[in-house]
PyMOL Python script that loads the backbone (N, CA, C, O; Angstrom):
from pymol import cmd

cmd.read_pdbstr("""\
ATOM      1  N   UNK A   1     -24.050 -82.119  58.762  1.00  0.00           N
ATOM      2  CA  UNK A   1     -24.971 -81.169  59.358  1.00  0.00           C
ATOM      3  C   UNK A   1     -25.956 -80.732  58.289  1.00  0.00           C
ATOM      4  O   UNK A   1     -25.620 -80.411  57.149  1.00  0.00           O
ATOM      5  N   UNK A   2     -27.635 -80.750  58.911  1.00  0.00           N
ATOM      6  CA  UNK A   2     -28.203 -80.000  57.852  1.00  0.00           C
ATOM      7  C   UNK A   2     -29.439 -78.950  58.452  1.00  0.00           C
ATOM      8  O   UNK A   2     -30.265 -79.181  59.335  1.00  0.00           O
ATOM      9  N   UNK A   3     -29.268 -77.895  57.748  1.00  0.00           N
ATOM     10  CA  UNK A   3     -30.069 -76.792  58.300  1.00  0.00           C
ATOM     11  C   UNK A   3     -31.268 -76.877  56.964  1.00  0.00           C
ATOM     12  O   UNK A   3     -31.069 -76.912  55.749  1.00  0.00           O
ATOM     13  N   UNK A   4     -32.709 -76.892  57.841  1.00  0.00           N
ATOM     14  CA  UNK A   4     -33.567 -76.612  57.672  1.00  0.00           C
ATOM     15  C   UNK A   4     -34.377 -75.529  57.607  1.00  0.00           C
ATOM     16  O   UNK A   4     -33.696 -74.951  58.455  1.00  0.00           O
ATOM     17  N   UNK A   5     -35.593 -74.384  57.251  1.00  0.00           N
ATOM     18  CA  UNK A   5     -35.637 -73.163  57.940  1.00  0.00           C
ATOM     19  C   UNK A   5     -37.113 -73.875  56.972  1.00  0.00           C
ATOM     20  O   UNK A   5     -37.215 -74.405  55.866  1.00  0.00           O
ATOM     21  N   UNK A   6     -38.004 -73.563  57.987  1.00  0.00           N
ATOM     22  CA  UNK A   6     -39.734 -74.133  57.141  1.00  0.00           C
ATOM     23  C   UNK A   6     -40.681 -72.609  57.664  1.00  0.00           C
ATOM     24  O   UNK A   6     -41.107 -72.389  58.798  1.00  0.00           O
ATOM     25  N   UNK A   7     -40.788 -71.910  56.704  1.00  0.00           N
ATOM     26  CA  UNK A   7     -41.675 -70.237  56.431  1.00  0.00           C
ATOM     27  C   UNK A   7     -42.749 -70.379  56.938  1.00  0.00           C
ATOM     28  O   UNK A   7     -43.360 -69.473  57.503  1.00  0.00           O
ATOM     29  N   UNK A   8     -43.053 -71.279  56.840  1.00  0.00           N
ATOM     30  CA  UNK A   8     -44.732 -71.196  57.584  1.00  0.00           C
ATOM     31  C   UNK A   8     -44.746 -71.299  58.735  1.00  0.00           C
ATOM     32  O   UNK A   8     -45.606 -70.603  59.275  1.00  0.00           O
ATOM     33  N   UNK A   9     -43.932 -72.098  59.604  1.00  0.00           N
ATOM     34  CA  UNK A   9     -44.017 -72.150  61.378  1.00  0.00           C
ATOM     35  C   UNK A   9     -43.031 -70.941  61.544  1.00  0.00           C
ATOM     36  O   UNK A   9     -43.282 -70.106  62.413  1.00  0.00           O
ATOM     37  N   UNK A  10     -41.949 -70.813  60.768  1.00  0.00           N
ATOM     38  CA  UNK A  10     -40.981 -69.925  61.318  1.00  0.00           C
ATOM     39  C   UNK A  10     -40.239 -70.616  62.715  1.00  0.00           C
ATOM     40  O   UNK A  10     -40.252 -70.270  63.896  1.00  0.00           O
ATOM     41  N   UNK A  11     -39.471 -71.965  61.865  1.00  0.00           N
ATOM     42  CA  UNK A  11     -39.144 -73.139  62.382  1.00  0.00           C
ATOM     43  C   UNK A  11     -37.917 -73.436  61.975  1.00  0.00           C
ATOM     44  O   UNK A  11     -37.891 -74.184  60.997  1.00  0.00           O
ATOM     45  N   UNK A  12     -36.400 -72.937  62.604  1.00  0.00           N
ATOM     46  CA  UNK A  12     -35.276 -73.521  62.073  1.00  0.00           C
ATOM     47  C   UNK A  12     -35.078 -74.891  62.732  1.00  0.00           C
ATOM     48  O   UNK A  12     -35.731 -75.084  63.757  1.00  0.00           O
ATOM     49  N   UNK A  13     -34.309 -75.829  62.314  1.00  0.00           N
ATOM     50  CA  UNK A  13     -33.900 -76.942  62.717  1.00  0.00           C
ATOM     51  C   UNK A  13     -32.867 -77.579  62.164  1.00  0.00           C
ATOM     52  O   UNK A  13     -33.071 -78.184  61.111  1.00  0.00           O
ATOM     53  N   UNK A  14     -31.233 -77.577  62.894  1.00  0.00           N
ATOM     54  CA  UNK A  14     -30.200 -77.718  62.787  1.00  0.00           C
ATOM     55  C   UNK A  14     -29.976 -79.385  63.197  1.00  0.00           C
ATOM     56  O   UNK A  14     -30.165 -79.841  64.325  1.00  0.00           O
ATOM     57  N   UNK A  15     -29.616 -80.014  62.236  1.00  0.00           N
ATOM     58  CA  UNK A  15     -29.702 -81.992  62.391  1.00  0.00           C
ATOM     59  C   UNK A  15     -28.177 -81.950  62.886  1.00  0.00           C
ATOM     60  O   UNK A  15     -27.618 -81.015  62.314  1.00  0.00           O
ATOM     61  N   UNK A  16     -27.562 -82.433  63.496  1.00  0.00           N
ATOM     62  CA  UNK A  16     -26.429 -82.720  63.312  1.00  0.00           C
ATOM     63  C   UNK A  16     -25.804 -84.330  63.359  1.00  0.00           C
ATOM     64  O   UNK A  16     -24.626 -84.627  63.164  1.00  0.00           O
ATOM     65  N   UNK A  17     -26.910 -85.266  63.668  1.00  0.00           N
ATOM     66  CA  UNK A  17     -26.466 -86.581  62.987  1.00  0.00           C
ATOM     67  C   UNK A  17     -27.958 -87.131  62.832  1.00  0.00           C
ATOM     68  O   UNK A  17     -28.977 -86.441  62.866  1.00  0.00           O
ATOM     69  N   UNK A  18     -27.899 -88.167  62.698  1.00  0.00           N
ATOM     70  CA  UNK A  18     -28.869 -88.974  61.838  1.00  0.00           C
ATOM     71  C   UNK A  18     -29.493 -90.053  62.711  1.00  0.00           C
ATOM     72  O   UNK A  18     -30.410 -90.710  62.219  1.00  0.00           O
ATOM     73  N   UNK A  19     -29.007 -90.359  64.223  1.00  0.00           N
ATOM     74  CA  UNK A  19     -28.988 -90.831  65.505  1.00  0.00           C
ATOM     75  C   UNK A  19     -30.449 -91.166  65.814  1.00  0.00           C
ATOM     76  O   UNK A  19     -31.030 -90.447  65.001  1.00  0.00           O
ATOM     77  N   UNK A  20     -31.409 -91.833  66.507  1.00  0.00           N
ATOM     78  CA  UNK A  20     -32.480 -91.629  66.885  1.00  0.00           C
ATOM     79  C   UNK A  20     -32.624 -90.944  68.096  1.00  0.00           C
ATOM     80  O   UNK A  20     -31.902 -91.207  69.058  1.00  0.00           O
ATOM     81  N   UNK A  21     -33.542 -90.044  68.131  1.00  0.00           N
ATOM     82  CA  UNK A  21     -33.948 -89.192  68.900  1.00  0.00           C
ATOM     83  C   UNK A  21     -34.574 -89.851  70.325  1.00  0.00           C
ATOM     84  O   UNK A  21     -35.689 -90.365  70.235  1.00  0.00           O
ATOM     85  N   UNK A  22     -33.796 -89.856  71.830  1.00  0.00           N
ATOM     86  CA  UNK A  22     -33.844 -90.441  72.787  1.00  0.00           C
ATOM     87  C   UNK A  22     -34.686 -89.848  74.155  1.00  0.00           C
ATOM     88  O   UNK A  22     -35.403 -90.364  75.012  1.00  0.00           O
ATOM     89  N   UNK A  23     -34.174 -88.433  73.858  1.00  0.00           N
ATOM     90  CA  UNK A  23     -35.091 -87.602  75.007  1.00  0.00           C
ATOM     91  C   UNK A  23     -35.130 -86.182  74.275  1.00  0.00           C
ATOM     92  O   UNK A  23     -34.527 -86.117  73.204  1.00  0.00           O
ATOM     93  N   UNK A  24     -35.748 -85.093  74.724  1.00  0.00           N
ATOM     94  CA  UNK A  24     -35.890 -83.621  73.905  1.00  0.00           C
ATOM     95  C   UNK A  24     -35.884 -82.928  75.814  1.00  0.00           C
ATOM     96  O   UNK A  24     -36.388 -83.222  76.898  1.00  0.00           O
ATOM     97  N   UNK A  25     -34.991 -81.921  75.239  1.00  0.00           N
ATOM     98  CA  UNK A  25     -35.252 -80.769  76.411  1.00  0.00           C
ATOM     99  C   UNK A  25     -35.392 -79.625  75.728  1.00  0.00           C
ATOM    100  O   UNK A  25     -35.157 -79.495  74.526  1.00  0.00           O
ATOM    101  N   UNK A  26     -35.973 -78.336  76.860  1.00  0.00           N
ATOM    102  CA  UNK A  26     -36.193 -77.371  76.470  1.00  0.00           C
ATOM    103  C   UNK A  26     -35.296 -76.588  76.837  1.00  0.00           C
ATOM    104  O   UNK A  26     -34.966 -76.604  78.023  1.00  0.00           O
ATOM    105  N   UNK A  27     -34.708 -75.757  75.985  1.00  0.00           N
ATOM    106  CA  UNK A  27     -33.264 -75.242  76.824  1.00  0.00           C
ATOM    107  C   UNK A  27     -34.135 -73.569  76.947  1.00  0.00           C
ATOM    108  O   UNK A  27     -33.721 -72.687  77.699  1.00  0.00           O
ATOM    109  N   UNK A  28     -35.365 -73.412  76.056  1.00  0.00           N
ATOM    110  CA  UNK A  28     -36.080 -72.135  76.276  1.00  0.00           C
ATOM    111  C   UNK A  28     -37.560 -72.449  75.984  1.00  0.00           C
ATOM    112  O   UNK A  28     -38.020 -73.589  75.907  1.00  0.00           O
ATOM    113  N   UNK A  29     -38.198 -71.390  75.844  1.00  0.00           N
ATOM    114  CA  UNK A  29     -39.565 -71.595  75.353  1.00  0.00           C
ATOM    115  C   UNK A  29     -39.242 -71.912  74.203  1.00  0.00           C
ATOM    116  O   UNK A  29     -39.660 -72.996  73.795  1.00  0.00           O
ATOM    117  N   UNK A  30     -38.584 -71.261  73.503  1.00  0.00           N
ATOM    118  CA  UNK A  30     -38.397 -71.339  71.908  1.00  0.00           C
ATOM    119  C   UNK A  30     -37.210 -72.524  71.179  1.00  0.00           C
ATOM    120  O   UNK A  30     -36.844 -72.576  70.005  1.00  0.00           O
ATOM    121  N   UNK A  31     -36.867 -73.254  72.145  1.00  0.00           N
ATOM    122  CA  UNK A  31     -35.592 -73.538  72.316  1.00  0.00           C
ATOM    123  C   UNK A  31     -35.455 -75.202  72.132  1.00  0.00           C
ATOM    124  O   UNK A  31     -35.616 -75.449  73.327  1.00  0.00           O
ATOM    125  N   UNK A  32     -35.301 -76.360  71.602  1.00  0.00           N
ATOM    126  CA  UNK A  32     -35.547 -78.054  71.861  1.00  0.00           C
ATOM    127  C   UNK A  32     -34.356 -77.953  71.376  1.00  0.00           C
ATOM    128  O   UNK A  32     -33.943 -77.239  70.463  1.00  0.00           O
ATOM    129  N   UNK A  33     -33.455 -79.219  72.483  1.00  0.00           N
ATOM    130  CA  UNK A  33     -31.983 -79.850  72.436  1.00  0.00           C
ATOM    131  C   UNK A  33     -32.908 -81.297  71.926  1.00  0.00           C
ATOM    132  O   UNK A  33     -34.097 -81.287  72.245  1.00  0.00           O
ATOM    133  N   UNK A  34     -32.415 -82.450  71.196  1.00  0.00           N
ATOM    134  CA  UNK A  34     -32.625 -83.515  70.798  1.00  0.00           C
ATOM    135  C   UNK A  34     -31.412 -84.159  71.606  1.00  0.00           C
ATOM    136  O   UNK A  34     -30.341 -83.584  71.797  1.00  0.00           O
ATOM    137  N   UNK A  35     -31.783 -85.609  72.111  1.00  0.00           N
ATOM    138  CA  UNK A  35     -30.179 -85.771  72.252  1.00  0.00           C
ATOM    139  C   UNK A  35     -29.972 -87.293  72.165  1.00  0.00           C
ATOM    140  O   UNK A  35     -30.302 -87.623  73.304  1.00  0.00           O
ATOM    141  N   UNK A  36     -29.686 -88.248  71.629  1.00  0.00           N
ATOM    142  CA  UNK A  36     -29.639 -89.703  71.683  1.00  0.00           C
ATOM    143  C   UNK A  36     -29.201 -90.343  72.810  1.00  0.00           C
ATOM    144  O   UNK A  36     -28.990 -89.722  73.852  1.00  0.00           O
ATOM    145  N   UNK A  37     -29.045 -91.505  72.705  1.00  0.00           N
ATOM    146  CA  UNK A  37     -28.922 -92.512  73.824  1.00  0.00           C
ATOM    147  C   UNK A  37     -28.058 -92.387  74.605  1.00  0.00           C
ATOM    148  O   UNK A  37     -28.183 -92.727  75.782  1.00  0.00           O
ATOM    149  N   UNK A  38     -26.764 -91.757  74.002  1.00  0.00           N
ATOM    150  CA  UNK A  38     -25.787 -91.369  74.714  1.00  0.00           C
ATOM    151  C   UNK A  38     -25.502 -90.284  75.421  1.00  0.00           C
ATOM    152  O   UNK A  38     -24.675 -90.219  76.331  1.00  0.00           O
ATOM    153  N   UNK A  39     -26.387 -89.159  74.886  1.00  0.00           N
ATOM    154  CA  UNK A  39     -26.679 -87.994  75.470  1.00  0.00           C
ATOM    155  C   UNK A  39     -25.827 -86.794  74.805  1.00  0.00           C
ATOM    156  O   UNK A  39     -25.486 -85.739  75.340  1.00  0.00           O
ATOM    157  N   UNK A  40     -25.533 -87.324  73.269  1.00  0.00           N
ATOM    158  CA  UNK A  40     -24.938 -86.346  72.181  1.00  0.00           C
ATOM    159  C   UNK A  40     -26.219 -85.857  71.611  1.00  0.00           C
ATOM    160  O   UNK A  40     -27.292 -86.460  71.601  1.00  0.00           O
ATOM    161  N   UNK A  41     -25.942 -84.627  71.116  1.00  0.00           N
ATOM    162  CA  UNK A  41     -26.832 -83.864  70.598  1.00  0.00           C
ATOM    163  C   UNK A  41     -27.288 -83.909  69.098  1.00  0.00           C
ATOM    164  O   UNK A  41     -26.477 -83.677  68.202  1.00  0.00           O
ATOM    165  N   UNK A  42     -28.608 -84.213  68.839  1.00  0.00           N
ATOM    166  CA  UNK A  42     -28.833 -84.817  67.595  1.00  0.00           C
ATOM    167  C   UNK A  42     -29.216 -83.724  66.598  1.00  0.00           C
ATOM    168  O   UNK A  42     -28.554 -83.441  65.599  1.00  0.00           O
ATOM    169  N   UNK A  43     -30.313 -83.162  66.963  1.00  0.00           N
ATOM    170  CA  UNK A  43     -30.663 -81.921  66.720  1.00  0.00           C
ATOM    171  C   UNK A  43     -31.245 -80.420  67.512  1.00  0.00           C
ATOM    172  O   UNK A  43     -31.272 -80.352  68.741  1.00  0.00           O
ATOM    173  N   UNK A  44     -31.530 -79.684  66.948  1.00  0.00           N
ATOM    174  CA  UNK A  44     -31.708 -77.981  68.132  1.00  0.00           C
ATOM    175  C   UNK A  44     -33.021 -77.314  66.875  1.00  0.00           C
ATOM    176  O   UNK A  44     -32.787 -76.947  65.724  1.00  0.00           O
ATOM    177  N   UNK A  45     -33.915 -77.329  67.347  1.00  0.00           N
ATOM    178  CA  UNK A  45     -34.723 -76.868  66.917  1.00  0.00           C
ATOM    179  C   UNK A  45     -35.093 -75.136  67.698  1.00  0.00           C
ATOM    180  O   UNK A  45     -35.003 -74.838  68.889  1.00  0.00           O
ATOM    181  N   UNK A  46     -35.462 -74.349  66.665  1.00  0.00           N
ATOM    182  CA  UNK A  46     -35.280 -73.063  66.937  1.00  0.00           C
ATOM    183  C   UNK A  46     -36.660 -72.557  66.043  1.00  0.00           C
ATOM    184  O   UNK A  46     -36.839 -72.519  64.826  1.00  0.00           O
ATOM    185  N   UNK A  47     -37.618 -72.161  67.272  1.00  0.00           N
ATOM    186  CA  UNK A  47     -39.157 -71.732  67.216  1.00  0.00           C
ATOM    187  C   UNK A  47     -39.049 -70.360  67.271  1.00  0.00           C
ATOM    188  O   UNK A  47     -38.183 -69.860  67.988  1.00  0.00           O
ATOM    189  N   UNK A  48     -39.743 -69.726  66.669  1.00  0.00           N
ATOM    190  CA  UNK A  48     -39.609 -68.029  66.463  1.00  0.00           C
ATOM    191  C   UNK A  48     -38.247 -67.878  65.148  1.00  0.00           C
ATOM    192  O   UNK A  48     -37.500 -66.921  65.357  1.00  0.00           O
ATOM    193  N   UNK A  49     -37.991 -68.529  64.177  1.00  0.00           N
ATOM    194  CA  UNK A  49     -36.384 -68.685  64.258  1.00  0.00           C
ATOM    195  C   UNK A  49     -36.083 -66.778  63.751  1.00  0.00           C
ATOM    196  O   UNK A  49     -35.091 -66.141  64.105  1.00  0.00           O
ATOM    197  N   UNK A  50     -36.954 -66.356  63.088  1.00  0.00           N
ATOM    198  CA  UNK A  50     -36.651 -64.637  62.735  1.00  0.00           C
ATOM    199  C   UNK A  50     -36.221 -63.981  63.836  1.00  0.00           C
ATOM    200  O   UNK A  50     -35.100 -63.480  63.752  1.00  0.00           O
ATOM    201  N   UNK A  51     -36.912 -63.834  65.002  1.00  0.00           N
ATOM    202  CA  UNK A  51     -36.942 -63.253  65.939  1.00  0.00           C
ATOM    203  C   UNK A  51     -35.378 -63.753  66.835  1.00  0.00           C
ATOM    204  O   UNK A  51     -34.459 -63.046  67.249  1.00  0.00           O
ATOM    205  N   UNK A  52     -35.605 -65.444  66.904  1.00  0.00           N
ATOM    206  CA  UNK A  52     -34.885 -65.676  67.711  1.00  0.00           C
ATOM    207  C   UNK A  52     -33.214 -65.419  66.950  1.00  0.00           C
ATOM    208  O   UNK A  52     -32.352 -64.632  67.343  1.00  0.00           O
ATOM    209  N   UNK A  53     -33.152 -66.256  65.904  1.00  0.00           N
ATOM    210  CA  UNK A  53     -31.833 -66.532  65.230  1.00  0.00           C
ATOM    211  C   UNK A  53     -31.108 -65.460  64.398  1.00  0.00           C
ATOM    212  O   UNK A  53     -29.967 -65.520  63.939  1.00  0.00           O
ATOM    213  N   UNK A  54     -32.094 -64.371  64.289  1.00  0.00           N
ATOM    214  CA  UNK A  54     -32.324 -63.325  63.184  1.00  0.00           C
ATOM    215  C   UNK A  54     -31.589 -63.682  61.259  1.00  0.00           C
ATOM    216  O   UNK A  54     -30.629 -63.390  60.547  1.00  0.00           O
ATOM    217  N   UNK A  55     -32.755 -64.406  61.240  1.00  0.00           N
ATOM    218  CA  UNK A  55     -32.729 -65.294  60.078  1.00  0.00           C
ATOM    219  C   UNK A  55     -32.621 -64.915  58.725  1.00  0.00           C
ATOM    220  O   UNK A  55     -32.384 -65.544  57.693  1.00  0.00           O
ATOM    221  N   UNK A  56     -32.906 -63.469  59.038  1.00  0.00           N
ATOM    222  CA  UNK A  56     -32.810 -62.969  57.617  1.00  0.00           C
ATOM    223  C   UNK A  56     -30.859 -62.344  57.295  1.00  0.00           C
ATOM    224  O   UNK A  56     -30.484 -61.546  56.436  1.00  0.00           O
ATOM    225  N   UNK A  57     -30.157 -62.951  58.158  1.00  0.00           N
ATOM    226  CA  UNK A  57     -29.089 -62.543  57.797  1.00  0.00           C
ATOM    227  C   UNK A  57     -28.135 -63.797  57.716  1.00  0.00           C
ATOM    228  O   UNK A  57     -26.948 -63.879  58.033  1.00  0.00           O
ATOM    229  N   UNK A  58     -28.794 -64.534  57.318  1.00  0.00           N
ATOM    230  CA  UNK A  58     -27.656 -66.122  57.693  1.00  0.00           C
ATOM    231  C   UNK A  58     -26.951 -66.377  56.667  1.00  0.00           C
ATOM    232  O   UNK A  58     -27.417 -66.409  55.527  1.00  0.00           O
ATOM    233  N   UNK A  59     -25.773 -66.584  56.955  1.00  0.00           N
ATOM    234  CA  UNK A  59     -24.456 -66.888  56.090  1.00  0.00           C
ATOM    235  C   UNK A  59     -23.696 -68.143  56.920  1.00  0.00           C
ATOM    236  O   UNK A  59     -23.682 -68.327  58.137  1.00  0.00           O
ATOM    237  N   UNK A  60     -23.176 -68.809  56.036  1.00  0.00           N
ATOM    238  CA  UNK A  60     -22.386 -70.325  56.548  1.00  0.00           C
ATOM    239  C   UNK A  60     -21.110 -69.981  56.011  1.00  0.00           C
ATOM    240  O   UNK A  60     -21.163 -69.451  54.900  1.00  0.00           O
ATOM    241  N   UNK A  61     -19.484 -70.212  56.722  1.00  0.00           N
ATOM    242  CA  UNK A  61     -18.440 -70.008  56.394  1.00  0.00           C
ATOM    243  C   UNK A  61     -17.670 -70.816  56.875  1.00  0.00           C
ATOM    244  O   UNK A  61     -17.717 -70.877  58.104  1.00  0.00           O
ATOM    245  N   UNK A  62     -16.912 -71.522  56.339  1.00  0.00           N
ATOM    246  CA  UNK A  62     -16.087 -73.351  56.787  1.00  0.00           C
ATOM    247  C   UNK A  62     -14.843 -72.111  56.574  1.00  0.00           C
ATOM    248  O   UNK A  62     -14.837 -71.118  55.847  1.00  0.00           O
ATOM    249  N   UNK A  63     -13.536 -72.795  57.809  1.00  0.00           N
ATOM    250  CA  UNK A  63     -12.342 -72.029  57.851  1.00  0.00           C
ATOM    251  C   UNK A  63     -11.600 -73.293  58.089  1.00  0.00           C
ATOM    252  O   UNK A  63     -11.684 -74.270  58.833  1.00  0.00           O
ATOM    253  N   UNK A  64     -10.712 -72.779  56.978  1.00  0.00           N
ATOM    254  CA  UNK A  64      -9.655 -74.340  57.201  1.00  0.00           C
ATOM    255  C   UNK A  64      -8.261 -73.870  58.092  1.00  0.00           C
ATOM    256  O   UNK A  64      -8.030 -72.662  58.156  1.00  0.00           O
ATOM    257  N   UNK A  65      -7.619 -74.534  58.568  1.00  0.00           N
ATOM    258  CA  UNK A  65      -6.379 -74.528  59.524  1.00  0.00           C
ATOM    259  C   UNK A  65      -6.608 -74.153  60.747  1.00  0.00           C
ATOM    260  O   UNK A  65      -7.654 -74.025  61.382  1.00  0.00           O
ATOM    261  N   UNK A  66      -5.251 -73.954  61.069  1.00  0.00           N
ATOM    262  CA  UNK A  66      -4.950 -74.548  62.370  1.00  0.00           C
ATOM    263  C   UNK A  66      -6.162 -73.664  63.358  1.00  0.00           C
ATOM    264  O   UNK A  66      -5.989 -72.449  63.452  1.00  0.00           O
ATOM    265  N   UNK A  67      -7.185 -74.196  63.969  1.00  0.00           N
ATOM    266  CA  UNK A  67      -8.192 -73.752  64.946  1.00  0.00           C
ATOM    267  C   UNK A  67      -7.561 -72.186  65.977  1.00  0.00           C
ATOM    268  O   UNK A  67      -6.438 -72.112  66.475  1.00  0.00           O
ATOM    269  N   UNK A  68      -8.236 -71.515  66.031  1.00  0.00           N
ATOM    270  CA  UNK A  68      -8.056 -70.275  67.051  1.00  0.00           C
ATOM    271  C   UNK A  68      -8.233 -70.582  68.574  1.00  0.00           C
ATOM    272  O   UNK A  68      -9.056 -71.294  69.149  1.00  0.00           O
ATOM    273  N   UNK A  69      -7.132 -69.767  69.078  1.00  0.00           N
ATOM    274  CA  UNK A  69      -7.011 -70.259  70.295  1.00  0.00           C
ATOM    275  C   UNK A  69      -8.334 -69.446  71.236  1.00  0.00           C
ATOM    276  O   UNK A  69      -8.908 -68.439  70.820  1.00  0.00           O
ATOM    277  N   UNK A  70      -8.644 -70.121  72.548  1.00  0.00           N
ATOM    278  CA  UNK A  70      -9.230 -69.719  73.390  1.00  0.00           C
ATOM    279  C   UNK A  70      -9.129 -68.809  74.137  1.00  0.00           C
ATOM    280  O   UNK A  70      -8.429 -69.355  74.989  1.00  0.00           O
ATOM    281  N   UNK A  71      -9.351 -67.409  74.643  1.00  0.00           N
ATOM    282  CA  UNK A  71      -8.896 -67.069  75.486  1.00  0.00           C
ATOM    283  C   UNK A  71      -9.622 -66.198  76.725  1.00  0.00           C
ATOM    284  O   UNK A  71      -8.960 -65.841  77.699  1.00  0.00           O
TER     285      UNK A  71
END
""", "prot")
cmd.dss("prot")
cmd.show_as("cartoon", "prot")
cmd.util.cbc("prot")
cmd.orient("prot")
């Protein structure tokens, strides 16, 4: 996975494989799903990203073991 964030558009963009890009939807105004041939999701681009993502507070945290349940 790789996160992008470009200051001048105020443009996040989250890759999550490396796939070629097959169709794009809009899941908002602000909002593009990428999705390849198969219809897995390649990347999510996020327009407004301050507003939308509230960007000035982003932190990344990997948790190892056994996954939390659903409920």
């Amino acid at each position: 996975m790789n996160i992008k964030y470009f200051h001048d558009t105020d443009t996040l963009l989250l890759t999550f494989t490396g796939s070629d890009v097959v169709e794009t939807r809009d899941l908002s105004e602000n909002v593009l799903l990428d999705l390849d041939q198969n219809g897995d999701i390649v990347s999510i681009t996020i327009e407004h990203a301050r507003q939308q993502a509230n960007m000035d507070d982003f932190s990344f945290q990997q948790v190892h073991g056994p996954a939390a349940k659903m409920v």
